[in-house]
C-alpha positions as CSV (number, residue, x, y, z in Angstrom):
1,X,-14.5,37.3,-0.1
2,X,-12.6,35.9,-3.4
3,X,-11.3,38.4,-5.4
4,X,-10.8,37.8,-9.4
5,X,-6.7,39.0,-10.2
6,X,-4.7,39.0,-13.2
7,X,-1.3,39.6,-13.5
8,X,1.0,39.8,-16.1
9,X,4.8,39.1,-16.0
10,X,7.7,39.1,-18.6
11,X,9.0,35.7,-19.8
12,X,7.1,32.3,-20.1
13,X,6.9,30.0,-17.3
14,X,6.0,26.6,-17.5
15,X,2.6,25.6,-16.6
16,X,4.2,23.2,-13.5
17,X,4.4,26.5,-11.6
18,X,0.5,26.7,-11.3
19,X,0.5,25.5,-8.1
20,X,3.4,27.6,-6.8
21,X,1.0,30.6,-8.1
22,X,-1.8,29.8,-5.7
23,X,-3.3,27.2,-8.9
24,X,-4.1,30.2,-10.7
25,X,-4.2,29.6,-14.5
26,X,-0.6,30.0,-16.6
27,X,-1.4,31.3,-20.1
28,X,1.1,32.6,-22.7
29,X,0.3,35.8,-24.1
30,X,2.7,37.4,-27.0
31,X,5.5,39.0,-27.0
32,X,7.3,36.5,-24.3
33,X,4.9,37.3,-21.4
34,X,2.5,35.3,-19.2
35,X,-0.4,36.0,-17.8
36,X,-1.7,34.3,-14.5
37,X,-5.5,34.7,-13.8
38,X,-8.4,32.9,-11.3
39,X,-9.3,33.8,-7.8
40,X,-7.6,34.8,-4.6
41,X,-9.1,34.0,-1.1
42,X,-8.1,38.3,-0.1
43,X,-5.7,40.7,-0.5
44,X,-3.4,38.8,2.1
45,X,-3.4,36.1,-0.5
46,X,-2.5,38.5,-3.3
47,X,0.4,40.0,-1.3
48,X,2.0,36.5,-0.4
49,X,2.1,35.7,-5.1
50,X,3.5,39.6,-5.3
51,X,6.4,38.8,-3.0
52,X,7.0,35.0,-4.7
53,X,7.3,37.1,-7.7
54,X,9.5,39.0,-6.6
55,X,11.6,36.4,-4.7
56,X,11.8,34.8,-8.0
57,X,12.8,37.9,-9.8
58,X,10.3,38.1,-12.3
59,X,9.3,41.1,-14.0
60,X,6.0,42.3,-12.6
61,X,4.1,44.1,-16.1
62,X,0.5,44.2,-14.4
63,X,-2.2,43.6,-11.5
64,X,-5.6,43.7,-12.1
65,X,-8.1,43.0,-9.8
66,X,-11.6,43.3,-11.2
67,X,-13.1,41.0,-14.2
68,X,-11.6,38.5,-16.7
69,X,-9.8,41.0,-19.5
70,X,-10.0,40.3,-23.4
71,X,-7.0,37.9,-23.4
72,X,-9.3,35.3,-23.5
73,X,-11.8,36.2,-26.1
């Protein structure tokens, strides 16, 4: 079952690193910080992006899994 996820993490990455991310969708939010958003296969998936994260030593702000936020209105 696909799960929606959004997850927030300090700095801006370039858009390139979409497909490193599982193709989720790169957005710059304010204050330095990006916000990567679309659907996971499961909670395996999910787990496998938390650890690139970390493996690339980015600073993890946020994980929401439930419905698109108000970023995008």
């Amino acid at each position: 079952m696909t799960e929606y996820v959004e997850i927030k993490i300090k700095g801006h990455l370039d858009h390139q690193w979409s497909d490193w991310f599982a193709g989720l969708k790169l957005t710059h939010l304010a204050g330095k910080e990006t916000l990567l958003s679309g659907s996971l296969p499961d909670q395996a998936a999910l787990h496998g992006l938390l650890e690139r994260i970390r493996d690339l030593n980015l600073k993890l702000i946020s994980v929401s899994c439930d419905s698109p936020s108000t970023y995008f209105e």
